[in-house]
FILUM-43650 format. One record per residue (C-alpha): residue in one letter; y, x, z. Coordinates in steps of 0.02 Angstrom, whole numbers, padded with zeros to 5 digits, always signed. Layout:
N
aYXZ;...
! end
This chain:
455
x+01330-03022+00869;x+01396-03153+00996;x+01252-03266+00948;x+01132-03123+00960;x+01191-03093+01148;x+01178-03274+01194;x+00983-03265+01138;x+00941-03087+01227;x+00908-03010+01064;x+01042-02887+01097;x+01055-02770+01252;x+01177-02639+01222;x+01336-02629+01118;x+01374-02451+01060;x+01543-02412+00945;x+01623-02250+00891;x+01777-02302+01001;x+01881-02457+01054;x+01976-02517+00916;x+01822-02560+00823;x+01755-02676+00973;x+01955-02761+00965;x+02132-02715+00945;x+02187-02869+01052;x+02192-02797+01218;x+02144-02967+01331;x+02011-02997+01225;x+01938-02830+01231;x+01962-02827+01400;x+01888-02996+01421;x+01728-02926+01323;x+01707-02748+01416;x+01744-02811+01615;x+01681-02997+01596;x+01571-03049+01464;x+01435-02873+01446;x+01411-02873+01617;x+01396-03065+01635;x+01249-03066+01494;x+01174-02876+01544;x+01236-02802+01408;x+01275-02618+01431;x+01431-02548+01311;x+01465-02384+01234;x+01614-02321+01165;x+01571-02157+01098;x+01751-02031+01062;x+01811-02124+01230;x+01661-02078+01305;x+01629-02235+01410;x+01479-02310+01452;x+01469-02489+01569;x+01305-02379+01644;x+01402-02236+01704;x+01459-02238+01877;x+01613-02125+01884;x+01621-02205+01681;x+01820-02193+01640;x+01829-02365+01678;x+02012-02354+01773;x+02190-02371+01704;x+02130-02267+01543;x+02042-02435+01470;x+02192-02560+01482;x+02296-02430+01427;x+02182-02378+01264;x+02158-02551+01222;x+02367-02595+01233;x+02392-02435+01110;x+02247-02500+00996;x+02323-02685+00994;x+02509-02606+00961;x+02465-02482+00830;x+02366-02633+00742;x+02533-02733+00735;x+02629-02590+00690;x+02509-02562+00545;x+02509-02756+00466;x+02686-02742+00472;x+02684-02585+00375;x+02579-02664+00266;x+02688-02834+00246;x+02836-02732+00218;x+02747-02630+00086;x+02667-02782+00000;x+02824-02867-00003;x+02932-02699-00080;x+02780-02722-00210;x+02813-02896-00257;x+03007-02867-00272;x+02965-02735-00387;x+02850-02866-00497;x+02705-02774-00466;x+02539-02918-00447;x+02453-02870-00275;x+02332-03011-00278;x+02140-02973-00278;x+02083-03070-00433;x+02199-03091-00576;x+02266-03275-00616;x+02138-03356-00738;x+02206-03290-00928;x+02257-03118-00869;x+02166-02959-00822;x+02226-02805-00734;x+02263-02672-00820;x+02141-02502-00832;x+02264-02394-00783;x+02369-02504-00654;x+02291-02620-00542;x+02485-02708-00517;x+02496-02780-00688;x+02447-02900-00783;x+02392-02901-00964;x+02308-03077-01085;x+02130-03099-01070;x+02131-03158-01270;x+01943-03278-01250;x+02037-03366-01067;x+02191-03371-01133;x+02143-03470-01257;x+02077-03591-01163;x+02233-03607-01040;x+02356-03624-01208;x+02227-03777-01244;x+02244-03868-01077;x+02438-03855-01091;x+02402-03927-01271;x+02342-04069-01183;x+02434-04100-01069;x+02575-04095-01172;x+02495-04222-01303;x+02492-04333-01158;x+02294-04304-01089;x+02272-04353-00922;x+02215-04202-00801;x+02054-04296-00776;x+02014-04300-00955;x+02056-04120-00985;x+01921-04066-00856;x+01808-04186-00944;x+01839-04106-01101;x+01808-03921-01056;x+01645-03983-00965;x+01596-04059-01129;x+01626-03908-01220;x+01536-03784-01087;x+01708-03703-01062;x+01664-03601-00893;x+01755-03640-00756;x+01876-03496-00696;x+01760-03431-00541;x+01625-03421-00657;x+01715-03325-00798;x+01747-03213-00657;x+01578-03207-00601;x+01519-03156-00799;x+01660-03011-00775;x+01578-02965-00626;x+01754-02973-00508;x+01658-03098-00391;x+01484-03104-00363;x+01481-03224-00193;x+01387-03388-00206;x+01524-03457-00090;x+01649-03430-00237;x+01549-03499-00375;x+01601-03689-00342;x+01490-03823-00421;x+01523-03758-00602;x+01618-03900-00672;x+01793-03906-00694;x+01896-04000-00576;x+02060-04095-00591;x+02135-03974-00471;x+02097-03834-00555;x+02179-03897-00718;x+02335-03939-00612;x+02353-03773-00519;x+02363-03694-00720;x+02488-03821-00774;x+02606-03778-00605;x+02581-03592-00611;x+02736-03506-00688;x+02622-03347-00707;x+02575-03401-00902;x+02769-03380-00928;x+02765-03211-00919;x+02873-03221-00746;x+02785-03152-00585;x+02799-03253-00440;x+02713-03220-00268;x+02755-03242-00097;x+02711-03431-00116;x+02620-03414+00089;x+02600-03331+00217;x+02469-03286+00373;x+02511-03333+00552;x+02367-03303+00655;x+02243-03312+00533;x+02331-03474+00465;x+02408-03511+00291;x+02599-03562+00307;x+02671-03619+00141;x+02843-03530+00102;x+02975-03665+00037;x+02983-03642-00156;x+03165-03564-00162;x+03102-03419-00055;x+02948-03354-00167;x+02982-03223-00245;x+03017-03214-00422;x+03019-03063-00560;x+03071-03100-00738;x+02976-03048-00879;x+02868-02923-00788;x+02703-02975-00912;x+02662-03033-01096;x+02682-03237-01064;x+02541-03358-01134;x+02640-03521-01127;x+02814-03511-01162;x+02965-03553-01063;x+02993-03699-01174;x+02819-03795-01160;x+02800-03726-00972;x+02960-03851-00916;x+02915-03996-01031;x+02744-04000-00968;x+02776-03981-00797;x+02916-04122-00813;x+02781-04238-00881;x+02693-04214-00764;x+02815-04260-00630;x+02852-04396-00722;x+02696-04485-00706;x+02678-04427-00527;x+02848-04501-00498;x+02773-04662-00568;x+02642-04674-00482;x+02720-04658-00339;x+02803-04818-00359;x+02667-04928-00372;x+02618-05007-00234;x+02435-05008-00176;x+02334-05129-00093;x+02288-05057+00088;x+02111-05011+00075;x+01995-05043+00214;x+01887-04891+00313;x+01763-04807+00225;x+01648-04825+00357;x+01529-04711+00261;x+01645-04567+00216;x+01554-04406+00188;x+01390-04482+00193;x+01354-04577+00067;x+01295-04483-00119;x+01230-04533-00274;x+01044-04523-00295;x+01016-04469-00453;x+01149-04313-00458;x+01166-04287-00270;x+01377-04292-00292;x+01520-04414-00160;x+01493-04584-00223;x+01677-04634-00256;x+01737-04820-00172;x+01857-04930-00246;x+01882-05133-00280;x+01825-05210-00429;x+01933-05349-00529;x+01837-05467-00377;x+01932-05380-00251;x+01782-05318-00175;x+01727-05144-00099;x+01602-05051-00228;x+01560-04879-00225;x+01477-04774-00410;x+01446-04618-00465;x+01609-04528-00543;x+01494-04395-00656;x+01519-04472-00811;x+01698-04500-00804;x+01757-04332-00720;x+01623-04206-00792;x+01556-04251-00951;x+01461-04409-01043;x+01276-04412-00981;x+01290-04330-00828;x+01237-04433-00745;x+01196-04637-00727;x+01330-04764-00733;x+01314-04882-00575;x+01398-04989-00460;x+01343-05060-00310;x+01418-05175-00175;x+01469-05115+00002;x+01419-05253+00056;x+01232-05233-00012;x+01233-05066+00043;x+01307-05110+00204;x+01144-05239+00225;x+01025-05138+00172;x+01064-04984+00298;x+01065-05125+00439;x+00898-05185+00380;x+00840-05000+00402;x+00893-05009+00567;x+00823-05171+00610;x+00645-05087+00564;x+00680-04898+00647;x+00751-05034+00830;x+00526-05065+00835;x+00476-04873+00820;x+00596-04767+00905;x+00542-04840+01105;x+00336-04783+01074;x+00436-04638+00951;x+00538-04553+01114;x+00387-04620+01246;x+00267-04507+01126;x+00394-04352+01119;x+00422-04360+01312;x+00243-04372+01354;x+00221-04230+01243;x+00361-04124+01306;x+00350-04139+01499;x+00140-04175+01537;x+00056-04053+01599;x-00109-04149+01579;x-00111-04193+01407;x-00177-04042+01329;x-00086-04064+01178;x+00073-04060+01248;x+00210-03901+01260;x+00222-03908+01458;x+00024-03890+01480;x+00026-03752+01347;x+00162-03673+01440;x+00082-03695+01610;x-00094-03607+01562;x+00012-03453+01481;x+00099-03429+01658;x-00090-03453+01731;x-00158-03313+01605;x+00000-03187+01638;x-00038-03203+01821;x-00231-03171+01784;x-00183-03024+01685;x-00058-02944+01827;x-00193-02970+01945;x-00323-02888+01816;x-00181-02743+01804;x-00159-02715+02003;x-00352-02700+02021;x-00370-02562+01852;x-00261-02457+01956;x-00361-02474+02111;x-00515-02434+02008;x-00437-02286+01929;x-00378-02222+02133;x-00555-02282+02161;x-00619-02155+02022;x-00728-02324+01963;x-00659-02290+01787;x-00600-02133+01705;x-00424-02106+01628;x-00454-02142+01466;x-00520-02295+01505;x-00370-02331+01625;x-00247-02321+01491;x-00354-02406+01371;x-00401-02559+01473;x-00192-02548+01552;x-00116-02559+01356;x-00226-02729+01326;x-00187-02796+01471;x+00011-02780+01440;x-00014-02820+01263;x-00090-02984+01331;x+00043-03015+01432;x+00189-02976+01314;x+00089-03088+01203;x+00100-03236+01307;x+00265-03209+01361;x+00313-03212+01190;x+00226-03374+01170;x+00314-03446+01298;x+00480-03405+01216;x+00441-03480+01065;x+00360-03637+01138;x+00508-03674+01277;x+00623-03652+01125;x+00507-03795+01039;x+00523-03896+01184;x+00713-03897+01203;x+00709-03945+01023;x+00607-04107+01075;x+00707-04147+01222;x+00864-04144+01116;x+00781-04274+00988;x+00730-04363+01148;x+00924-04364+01196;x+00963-04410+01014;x+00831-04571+01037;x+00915-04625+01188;x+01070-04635+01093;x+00995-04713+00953;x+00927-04843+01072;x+01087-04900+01136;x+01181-04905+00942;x+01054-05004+00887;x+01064-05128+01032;x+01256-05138+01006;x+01211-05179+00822;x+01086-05318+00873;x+01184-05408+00990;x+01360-05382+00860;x+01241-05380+00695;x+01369-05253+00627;x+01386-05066+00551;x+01571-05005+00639;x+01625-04816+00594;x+01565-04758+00767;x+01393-04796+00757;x+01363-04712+00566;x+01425-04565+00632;x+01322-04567+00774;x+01169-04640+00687;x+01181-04593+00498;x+01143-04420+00423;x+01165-04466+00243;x+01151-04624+00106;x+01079-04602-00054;x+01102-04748-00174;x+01016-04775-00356;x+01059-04856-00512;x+00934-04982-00493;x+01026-05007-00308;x+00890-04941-00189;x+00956-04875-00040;x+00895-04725+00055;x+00951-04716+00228;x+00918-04540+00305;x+00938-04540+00502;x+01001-04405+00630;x+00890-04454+00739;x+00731-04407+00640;x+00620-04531+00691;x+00512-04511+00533;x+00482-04293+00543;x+00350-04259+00631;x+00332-04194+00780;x+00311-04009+00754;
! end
C-alpha cells in the first residue's frame, strides 16, 4: 500500500477503525498527522468516524488516546497468548502449525501428534544411516536418488502448504537430514520452546530452558538409537573441529557466480595444487547425473571476466553518449524528451480547443449535444497524453539511471586498466552474475546492461 502511495495510485485510505491501520501508537500517529497529508492522501476510519477531510473531524485528544488503548490492548493480548501457548506446551500439547516431518496431527486434536507410517519410514532410514556411519551428505544423496520427496513437498502432496516460497528446490539438503537426526521429537518426547520473538526477531532459548514433556506421543526412533546417533555425530563434529584449515582467500565472486548447465552456487575450494577452483556440487550432493562434472580455475575465470571488460571499456562511452542524447534532446525526434515536449504542446492545443467549445456553446455556434460531444474528446485527448507522459518520464528515469550506472562503470573499468585487476569492490559494483560451462566458457552478465537494448 506504501508503494502504491509513493506512485499516486492510491488517494484515500478508508478502514473500519484504527487498530487495523496500527496498534503502535507513534506509528499510527506518524501515518494519520504526517505521512496522508504529506502525499494527499485523505484517511477514513469508519466506527471512529474520522475523516482527514472533515473540518471539525475528531482529530483532538480522542486520536492519541484511541491509538495508546489500541497499542496496549495489542500487548495485553500477545501476552495472553504467550502465556496460553506456553500453559499448552507444559501440558505436552504440539502448538506448532505443521507437524514435524513423520508425524501428523491428529483428526480429533490438533495438539497431538500421531506416525505418518509412508514418512516415518523414511526418517527410521536416515537414522539407519547415520548410525551405519553415512555421512549427512550422502544420505541426502541417497533419498534424491531414490525420489524420496523432500519434507516441504510431502507436505505440499498433503496439501498443509501450498506456497511456492515453501517448496524449496526439491532436493534434499544436508540440513534437512541434520535437523531429523537432532530433533528429540522421533523419541516420542515433546519438546518446544526452543525460540522466541522479540520484535519480530528469532532469539534462540539456551537448551536447558526448552521445554520438555515425556512420552506425550508414539516415538519412531527410540531412546536408545536417538543418543548413539546424536553422539556420533558430535563425534565427528568434535573432530573436525580440530583440524586445522588452511585460511582461504576472498571469494571475490560470492553469490555470483553459477554453474551453466544446472543454474546452482558453483562451490570453491583448492585442488591437491593448492590452487583456487570452483565446480558444480550436483553430482555429489543431489544425485549421479545431475548434472556435469567440472572444474575450472579462478584464475581462468578471473581472466576471462577481465577480458570481458577489456571489450565492454570500447562500447560503454558511444553506449551512455547514445542513451543521453536519447534521453535529454529535444531535437532528435526519436528521443523521450522530444516525445515528451510535443505531448505538453498537444495538451495545451487541446485546453485551448476546450476554452473556445465553451465560447462557441455561450456563442450558440454549436448546440449541446455537440458541446458535450466535442468536450468528452477533447479530455479524452488530454488524459491520453497525460498518460503518455507518465509512462514515458517513467522510461526516461529508467535511462538516466543506466546512464548513472555507465558512469560508474566508466570509472571501475579505468581503475581495472591502470591496476589490471578484479578486487571484491568492483564485482559487486560491476558484475550481475557468472555462468561457467564444462567445456570452461565463461559468461559474464553485467549490471550495467550495456548489451539490452534501449527500450
Amino acid at each position: 500500500m506504501i508503494s502504491d502511495i509513493e506512485n499516486k495510485k492510491i488517494n484515500c485510505v478508508m478502514v473500519k477503525d484504527l487498530s487495523r491501520l496500527g496498534r503502535n501508537a507513534i506509528d499510527t500517529g506518524f501515518y494519520i498527522e504526517k505521512y496522508f497529508p504529506l502525499h494527499n492522501v485523505r484517511f477514513i476510519s469508519v466506527n471512529d468516524d474520522f475523516d482527514t477531510n472533515k473540518e471539525n473531524g475528531n482529530n483532538g485528544i480522542m486520536l492519541p488516546l484511541k491509538n495508546m488503548i489500541n497499542e496496549a490492548y495489542s500487548i495485553d493480548i500477545g501476552r495472553k497468548i504467550k502465556a496460553q501457548a506456553r500453559q499448552s506446551m507444559k501440558a505436552g500439547e504440539y502448538i506448532g502449525a505443521r507437524p514435524p516431518y513423520g508425524y501428523k496431527k491428529a483428526p480429533d486434536n490438533c495438539h497431538k501428534l500421531i506416525v505418518d507410517d509412508e514418512a516415518a519410514e523414511v526418517v527410521k532410514q536416515i537414522f539407519k544411516w547415520k548410525y551405519e556411519g553415512v555421512s549427512y551428505n550422502q544420505i541426502a544423496k541417497n533419498l534424491n536418488e531414490a525420489n524420496v520427496m523432500t519434507p516441504n513437498r510431502y507436505a505440499q502432496s498433503k496439501g498443509i502448504i501450498n506456497h511456492k516460497t515453501l517448496m524449496g528446490s526439491g532436493y534434499w539438503q544436508t540440513r534437512t537430514v541434520q535437523k531429523i537426526l537432532s530433533n528429540e521429537c522421533y523419541t516420542g518426547d515433546m519438546v518446544q520452546g526452543k525460540a522466541q520473538y522479540i520484535n519480530h526477531k528469532k532469539i534462540d532459548i539456551p537448551k536447558e530452558q526448552w521445554i520438555r514433556v515425556k512420552n506425550t506421543h508414539e516415538p519412531i526412533i527410540s531412546h536408545g538409537m536417538f543418543d548413539a546417533v546424536n553422539e556420533k555425530c558430535r563425534q565427528i563434529a568434535e573432530k573436525y573441529k580440530n583440524i586445522s584449515v588452511d585460511r582461504y582467500n576472498k571469494n571475490i565472486l560470492k553469490g555470483k557466480i553459477f554453474c551453466g548447465h544446472c543454474g546452482r552456487n558453483l562451490n570453491r575450494n583448492k585442488n591437491h595444487k593448492g590452487e583456487y577452483v570452483f565446480h558444480c556440487l550436483a553430482n555429489e550432493r543431489i544425485a549421479e547425473n545431475t548434472c556435469f562434472t567440472f572444474y575450472v580455475s579462478e584464475k581462468y575465470i578471473v581472466k576471462s571476466i577481465l577480458e570481458d571488460i577489456y571489450k565492454q571499456s570500447d562500447t560503454i562511452l558511444s553506449k551512455k553518449l547514445e542513451l543521453e542524447k536519447y534521453t535529454l534532446s529535444k531535437t532528435d525526434k526519436s528521443g523521450y524528451a522530444y516525445e515528451i515536449s510535443e505531448l505538453k504542446k498537444s495538451i495545451e492545443k487541446n485546453r485551448i480547443f476546450l476554452k473556445g467549445l465553451y465560447e462557441s456553446l455561450v456563442n450558440k455556434i454549436i448546440t449541446d449535444d455537440e458541446y458535450f460531444e466535442m468536450k468528452r474528446e477533447y479530455e479524452n485527448k488530454i488524459s491520453s497524453d497525460f498518460n503518455k507522459i507518465s509512462d514515458l518520464e517513467k522510461s526516461q528515469n529508467d535511462l538516466k539511471k543506466k546512464i548513472k550506472n555507465y558512469d560508474k562503470a566508466e570509472k571501475h573499468i579505468s581503475v581495472i586498466n591502470k591496476a589490471e585487476t578484479l578486487t571484491a569492490e568492483i564485482a559487486e559494483q560491476l558484475i550481475d552474475k557468472v555462468l561457467v560451462y564444462s567445456d570452461k566458457k565463461v559468461e559474464v552478465f553485467f549490471s550495467f546492461d550495456s548489451s539490452k537494448e534501449m527500450r
